[in-house]
N, C-alpha and C positions, 0 to 999 in steps of 0.2 A: 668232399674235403675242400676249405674256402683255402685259397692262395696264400694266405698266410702262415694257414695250417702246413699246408702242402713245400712253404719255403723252410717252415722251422725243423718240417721231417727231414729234406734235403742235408740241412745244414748239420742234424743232426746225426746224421748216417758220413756225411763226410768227414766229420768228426770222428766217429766210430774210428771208419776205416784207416785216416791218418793214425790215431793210439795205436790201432794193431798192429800197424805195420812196426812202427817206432818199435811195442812191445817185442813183437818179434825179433828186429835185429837182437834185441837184449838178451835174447835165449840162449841161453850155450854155456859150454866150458870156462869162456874168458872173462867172462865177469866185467860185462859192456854193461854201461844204465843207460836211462833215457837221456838226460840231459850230457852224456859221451854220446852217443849219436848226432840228437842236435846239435852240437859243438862241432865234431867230424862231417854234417853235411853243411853247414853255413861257413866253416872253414874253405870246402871246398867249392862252396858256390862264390868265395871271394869276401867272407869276413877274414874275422883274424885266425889265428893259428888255433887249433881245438887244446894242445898243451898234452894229447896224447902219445905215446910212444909210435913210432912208424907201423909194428907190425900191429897194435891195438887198432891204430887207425887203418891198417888196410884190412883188418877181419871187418870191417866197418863195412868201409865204402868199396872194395873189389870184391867183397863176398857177401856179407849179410844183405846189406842195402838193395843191392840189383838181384838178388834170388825171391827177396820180402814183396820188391816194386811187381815184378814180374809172376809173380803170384797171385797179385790181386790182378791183372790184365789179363792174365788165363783165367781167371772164377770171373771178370765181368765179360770176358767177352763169350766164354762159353755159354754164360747163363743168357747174354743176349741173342746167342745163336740160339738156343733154346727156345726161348719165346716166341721167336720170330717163325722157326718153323710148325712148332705146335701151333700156331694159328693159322701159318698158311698152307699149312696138308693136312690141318681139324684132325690131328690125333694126338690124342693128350701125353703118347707116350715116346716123339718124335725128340730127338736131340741133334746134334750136330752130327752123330758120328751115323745116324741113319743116311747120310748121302753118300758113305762110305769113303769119305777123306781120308779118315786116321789110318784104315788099311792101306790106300793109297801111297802115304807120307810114310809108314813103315816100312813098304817096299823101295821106295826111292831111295831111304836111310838105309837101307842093308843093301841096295846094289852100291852105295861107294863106301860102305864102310866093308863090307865081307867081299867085293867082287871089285872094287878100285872105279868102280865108275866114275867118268869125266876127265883121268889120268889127275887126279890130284888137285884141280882146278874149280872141284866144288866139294863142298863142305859138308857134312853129315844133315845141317837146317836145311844146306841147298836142296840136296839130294829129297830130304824129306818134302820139302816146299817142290818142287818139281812132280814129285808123283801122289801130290794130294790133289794140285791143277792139273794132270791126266787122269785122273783116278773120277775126279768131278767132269771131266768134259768127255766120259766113256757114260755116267749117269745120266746128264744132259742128254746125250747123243741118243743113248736107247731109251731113253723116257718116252723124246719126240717120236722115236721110229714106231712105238709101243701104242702112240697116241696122245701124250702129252698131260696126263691128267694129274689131281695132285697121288693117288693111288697108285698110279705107273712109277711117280717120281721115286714112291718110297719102295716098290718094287727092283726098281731098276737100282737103288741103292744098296740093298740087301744083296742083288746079286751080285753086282761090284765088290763090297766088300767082302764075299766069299771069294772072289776071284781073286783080288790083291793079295787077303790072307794066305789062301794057298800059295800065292808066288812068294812068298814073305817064307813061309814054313818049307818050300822047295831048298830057296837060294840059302839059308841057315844050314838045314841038315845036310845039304851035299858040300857046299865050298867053304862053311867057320869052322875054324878050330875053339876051342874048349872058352879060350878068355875070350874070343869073340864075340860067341853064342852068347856068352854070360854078360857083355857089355851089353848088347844089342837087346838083348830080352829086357835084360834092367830098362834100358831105355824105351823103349815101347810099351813098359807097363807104366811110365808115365813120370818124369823125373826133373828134380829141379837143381839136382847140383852143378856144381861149376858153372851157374850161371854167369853171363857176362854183361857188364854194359851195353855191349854190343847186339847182345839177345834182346834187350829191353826196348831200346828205343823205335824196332822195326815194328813189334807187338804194338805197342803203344799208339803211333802211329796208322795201325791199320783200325783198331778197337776204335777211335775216335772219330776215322773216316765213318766208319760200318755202323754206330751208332748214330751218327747227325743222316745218315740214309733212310735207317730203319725210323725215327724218331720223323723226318719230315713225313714219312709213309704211315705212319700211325694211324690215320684214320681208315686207309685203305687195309688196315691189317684187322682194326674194326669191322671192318665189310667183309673180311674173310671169314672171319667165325661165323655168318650166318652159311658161309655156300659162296660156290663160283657161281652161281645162277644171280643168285641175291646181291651181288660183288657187282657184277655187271649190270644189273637193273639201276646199282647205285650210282654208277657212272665210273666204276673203275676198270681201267683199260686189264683186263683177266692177265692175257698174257704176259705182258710188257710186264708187269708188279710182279709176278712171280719171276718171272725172269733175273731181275735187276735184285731180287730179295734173296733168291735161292743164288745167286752169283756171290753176292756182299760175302754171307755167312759161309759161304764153303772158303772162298780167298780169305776171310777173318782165320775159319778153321782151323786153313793150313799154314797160317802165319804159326799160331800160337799151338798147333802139334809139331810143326819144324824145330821151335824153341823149347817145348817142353813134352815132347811125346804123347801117347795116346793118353789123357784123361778124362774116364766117363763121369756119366752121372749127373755132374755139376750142371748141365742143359739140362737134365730131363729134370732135377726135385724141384731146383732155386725157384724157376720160374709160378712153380703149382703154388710154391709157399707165398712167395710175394703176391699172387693174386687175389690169395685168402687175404690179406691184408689190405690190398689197394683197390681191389676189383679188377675188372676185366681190360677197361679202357687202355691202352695202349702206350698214349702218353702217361705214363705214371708207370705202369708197369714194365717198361725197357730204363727207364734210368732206375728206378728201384732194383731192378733185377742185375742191372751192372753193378750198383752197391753189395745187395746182399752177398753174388756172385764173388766180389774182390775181396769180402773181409772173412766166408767163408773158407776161401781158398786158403789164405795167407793162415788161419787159424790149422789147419787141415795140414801146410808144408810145417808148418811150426811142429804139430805132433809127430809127422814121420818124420822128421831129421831128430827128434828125440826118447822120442818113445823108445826106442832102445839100442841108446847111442853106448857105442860110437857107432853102432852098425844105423843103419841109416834105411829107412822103409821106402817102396816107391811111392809118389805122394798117390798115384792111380789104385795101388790097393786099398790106402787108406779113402778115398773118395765111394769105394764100391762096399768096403764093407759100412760103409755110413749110407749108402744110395741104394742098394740091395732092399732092405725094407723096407724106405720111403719106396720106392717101387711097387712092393709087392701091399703097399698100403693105398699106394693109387691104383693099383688094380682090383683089390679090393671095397675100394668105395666107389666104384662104379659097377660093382656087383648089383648092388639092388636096384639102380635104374633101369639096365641090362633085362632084367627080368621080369620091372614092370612092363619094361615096351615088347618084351616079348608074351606077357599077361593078356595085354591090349590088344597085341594083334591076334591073338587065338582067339580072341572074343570075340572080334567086328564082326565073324559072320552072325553071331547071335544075336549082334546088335543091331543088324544090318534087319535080321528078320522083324527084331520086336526095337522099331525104335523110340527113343525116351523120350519124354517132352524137352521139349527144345528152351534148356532153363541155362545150357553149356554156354561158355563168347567159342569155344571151339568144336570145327566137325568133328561127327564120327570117323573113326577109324575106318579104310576103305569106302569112304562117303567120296563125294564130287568133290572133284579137286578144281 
């Protein structure tokens, strides 16, 4: 793709993403358009008066506006959390919530919401953002003690997040009561209502640090798809790059599960889709992947706050039941590779007795390495 090409895609995906958003504030009961929105955010960025009623303007700009923004900053950052790990633990099937944040950030969120944790002085995002950074630096800890490798990493996350979730399912069933349980669940399956300005701007801010990180590292995430063997023959410092990559995206994580709870998926499809498109390279594939990620999102909150309104879907179900197949269709197209290489290696020894003329650019199987 020449620069050209690659500026008009840009421009045109930011485009995209600005229409959806706009479209979506418009969605609803109250009979908002697009050019009321426009009107209502250039009012408030210090044009003139949008000419709307108060309470038209404040479904605008205190509710639609910052639930739409913050939508797309949870679908790009997740999808960039996604990329970045499926290349540097090479398994195609790796997301953000494998390092076990989201369990993390759900227990932190039910010790001060069901158990008063901090006496008042920290907030349910607190709480959740507090035990996504212990939740990540118990992974860290037993990865190293494990050995360090990227296998240990996703190991050591898997068992973290069993451990979280059980404290998670302990602290509910013994100390909430009924409207508790029922807030708490909602919000752990993953939710975007009552968002605030105030949710947005922290999100925002970390997605833009985590991308200019992942985005100077690009080459080196390059070198990660071949092997940490091949990473370091390249000249990339192994440890240091994982370190600083798997730090970004777990702090990005728990930003944007503090703000809007556990929602899967969006890491593990966005990133496979986008690559079909861009290729593999890195540059291209992390800001593509924040695109697709935000206007997927923002389409996705659009459905569950309407699909069967007024009741209101968590936007996490609706992510899973769209992510479930794409799933089970990436594990399915990696079926027949699976079984050529395991074709291959039941043969080398036969290959090994009667070998072929040497017409291959690649060894035999079990040949000299």
């Amino acid at each position: 793709m020449t620069a050209a090409k690659g500026a008009a895609a840009a421009a045109a995906a930011l485009a995209l993403l600005a229409l959806s958003v706009a479209i979506a504030v418009t969605v609803g009961p109250a009979g908002i358009t697009v050019p009321d929105a426009a009107a209502v955010a250039w009012s408030r960025l210090g044009g003139p008066p949008s000419g709307l009623t108060p309470i038209r303007e404040g479904i605008v700009w205190d509710l639609r506006l910052p639930r739409a923004l913050l939508a797309a900053v949870c679908g790009a950052g997740l999808a960039v959390c996604g990329a970045v790990l499926q290349s540097l633990l090479r398994n195609p099937l790796a997301d953000p919530f494998v390092l076990g944040v989201s369990s993390g950030a759900s227990t932190g969120a039910v010790l001060v919401v069901v158990l008063g944790a901090g006496s008042g002085l920290i907030t349910l995002s607190g709480g959740a953002f507090v035990g996504a950074c212990v939740s990540f630096a118990a992974v860290l800890l037993l990865s190293r003690l494990s050995g360090g490798t990227t296998a240990k990493v996703v190991l050591s996350g898997v068992a973290v997040m069993q451990l979280f979730s059980a404290l998670t399912s302990v602290i509910v069933f013994s100390s909430a009561d009924a409207e508790q349980t029922r807030g708490v669940l909602f919000w752990l399956l993953g939710s975007l209502g009552g968002v605030r300005w105030e949710d947005v701007w922290p999100c925002a801010l970390a997605l833009v640090a985590v991308v200019a990180v992942a985005v100077s590292r690009a080459r080196e995430l390059d070198a990660f798809a071949f092997g940490e063997d091949a990473a370091a023959a390249l000249g990339v410092a192994v440890g240091r790059a994982r370190l600083v990559l798997l730090t970004a995206t777990a702090l990005l994580t728990a930003f944007l599960v503090s703000a809007a709870g556990a929602i899967g998926f969006v890491g593990l499809v966005l990133p496979h889709a986008v690559r079909a498109l861009t290729g593999p390279g890195h540059l291209r594939v992390l800001p593509a992947s924040a695109l697709a990620g935000a206007v997927f999102l923002v389409w996705v909150d659009t459905l569950a706050r309407t699909a069967f309104a007024p009741q209101e879907l968590p936007v996490g179900v609706v992510t899973s039941l769209i992510g479930v197949p794409a799933f089970m269709y990436i594990l399915y197209r990696g079926r027949p590779r699976a079984q050529e290489r395991r074709r291959m290696r039941s043969g080398s020894g036969s290959a090994l007795a009667r070998p072929a003329p040497d017409r291959s650019p690649h060894p035999p199987m079990g040949g000299a390495r």
